[in-house]
C-alpha positions as a Markdown table, in Angstrom:
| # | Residue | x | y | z |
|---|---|---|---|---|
| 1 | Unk | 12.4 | -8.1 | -16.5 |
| 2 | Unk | 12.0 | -10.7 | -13.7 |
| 3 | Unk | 9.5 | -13.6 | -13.3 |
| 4 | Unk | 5.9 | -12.9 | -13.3 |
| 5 | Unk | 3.9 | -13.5 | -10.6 |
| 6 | Unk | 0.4 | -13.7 | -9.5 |
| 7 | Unk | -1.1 | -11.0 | -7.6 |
| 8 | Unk | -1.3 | -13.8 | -4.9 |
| 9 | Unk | 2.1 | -15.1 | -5.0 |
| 10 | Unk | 4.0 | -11.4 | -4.7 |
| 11 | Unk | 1.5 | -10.7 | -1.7 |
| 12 | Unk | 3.1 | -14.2 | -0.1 |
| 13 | Unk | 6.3 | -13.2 | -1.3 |
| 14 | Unk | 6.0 | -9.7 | 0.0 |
| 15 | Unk | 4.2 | -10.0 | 2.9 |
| 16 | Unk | 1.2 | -8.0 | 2.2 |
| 17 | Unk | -2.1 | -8.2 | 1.7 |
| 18 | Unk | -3.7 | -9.7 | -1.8 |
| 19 | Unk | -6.8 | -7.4 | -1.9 |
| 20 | Unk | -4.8 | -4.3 | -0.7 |
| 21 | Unk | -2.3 | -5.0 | -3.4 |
| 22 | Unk | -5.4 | -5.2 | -6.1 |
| 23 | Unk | -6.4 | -1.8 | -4.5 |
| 24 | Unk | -3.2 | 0.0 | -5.6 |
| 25 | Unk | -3.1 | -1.9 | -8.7 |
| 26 | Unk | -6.8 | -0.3 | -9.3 |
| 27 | Unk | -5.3 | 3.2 | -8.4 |
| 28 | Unk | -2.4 | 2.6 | -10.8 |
| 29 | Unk | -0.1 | 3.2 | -7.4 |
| 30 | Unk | 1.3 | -0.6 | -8.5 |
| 31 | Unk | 2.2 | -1.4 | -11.9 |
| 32 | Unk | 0.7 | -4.8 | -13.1 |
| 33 | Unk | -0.4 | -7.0 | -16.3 |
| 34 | Unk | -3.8 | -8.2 | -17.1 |
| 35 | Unk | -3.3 | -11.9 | -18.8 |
| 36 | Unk | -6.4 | -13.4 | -19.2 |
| 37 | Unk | -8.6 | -12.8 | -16.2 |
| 38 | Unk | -5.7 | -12.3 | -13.8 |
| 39 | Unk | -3.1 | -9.4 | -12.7 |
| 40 | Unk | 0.4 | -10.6 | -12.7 |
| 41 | Unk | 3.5 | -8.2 | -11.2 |
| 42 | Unk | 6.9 | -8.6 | -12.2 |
| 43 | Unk | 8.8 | -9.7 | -8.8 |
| 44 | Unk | 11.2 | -7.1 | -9.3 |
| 45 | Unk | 8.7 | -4.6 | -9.1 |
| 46 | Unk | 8.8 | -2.2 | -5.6 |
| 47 | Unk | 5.8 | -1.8 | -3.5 |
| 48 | Unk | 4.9 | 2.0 | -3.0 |
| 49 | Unk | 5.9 | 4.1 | -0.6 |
| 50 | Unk | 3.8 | 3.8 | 3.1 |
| 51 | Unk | 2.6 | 7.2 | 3.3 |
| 52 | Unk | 1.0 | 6.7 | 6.3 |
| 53 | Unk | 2.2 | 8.9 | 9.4 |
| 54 | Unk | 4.3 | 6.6 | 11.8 |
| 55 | Unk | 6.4 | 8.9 | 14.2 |
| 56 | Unk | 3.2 | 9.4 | 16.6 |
| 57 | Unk | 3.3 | 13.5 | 16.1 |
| 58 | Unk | -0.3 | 13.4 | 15.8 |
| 59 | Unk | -1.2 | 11.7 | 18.9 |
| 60 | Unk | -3.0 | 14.7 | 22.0 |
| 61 | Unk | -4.1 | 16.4 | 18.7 |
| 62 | Unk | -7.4 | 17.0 | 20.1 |
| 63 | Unk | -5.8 | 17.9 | 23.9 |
| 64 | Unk | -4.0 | 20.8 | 22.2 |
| 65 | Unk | -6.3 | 22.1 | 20.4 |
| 66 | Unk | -8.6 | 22.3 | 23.5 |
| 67 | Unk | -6.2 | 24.2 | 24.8 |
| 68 | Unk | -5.1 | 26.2 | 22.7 |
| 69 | Unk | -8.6 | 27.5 | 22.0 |
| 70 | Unk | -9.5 | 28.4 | 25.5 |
| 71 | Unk | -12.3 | 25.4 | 26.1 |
């Protein structure tokens, strides 16, 4: 186990976003400590996997389906 860190100091360490790391923390997508009134991760921890859709397959979605459905 690695150094513990405030939710603030792995989102400046990471690059992300404080309150979108709280958010998966809430969602138990991102493992954490409560000590006292704050959330600490262990630096060594990974952030989740972006499950967001990147390759652009979804872009002209409504232009096809226009078409395909005769309008």
């Amino acid at each position: 186990m690695g150094k513990l860190l405030s939710v603030s100091e792995y989102a400046a360490k990471t690059g992300k976003d404080s309150g979108n790391l709280r958010k998966l923390i809430a969602q138990g997508r991102l493992p954490a400590q409560k000590i006292g009134h704050q959330w600490v991760i262990d630096e060594e921890t990974p952030l989740p996997p972006d499950k967001r859709v990147k390759s652009g397959e979804y872009r002209g979605w409504r232009e096809k389906y226009k078409t395909q459905s005769g309008e």
